[in-house]
C-alpha positions in Angstrom: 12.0 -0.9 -7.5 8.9 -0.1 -6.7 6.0 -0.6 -3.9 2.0 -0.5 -4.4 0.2 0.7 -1.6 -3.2 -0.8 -1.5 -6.5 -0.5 0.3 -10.2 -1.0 -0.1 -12.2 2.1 -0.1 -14.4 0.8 1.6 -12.6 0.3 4.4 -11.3 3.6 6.3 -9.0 1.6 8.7 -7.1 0.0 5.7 -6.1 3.4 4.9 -5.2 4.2 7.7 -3.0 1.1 7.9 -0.7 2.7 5.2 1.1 4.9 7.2 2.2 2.0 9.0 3.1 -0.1 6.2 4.7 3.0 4.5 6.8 3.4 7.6 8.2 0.0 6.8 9.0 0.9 3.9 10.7 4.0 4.6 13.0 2.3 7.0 13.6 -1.3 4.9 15.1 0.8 2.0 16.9 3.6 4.1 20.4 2.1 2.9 19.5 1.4 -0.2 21.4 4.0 -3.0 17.7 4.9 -4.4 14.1 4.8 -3.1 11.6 2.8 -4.7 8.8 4.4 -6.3 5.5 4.1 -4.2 2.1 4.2 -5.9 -1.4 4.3 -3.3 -4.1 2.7 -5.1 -7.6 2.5 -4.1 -9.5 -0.5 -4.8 -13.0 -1.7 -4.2 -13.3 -5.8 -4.3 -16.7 -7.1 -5.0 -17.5 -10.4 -2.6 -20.0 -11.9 -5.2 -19.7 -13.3 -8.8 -16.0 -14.5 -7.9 -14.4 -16.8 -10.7 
């Protein structure tokens, strides 16, 4: 199992919105026998020159 936390660097609340979405995962795996593996990724999406 495992969970990718993302947000855009660009964006200070989206990182700050990962404590609440790794709160959710916290307590949606709390019975489970192991704990996923959680990776935080930054990532910076350009609006222009989309395919």
């Amino acid at each position: 199992q495992g969970v990718l936390l993302v947000y855009d660097i660009t964006n200070y609340q989206s990182f700050e919105n990962l404590e609440d979405w790794y709160t959710v995962v916290k307590k949606v795996s709390e019975e489970s026998e192991t704990q996923p593996l959680v990776a935080l990724v930054g990532n910076k999406r350009k609006q222009h020159g989309l395919l």
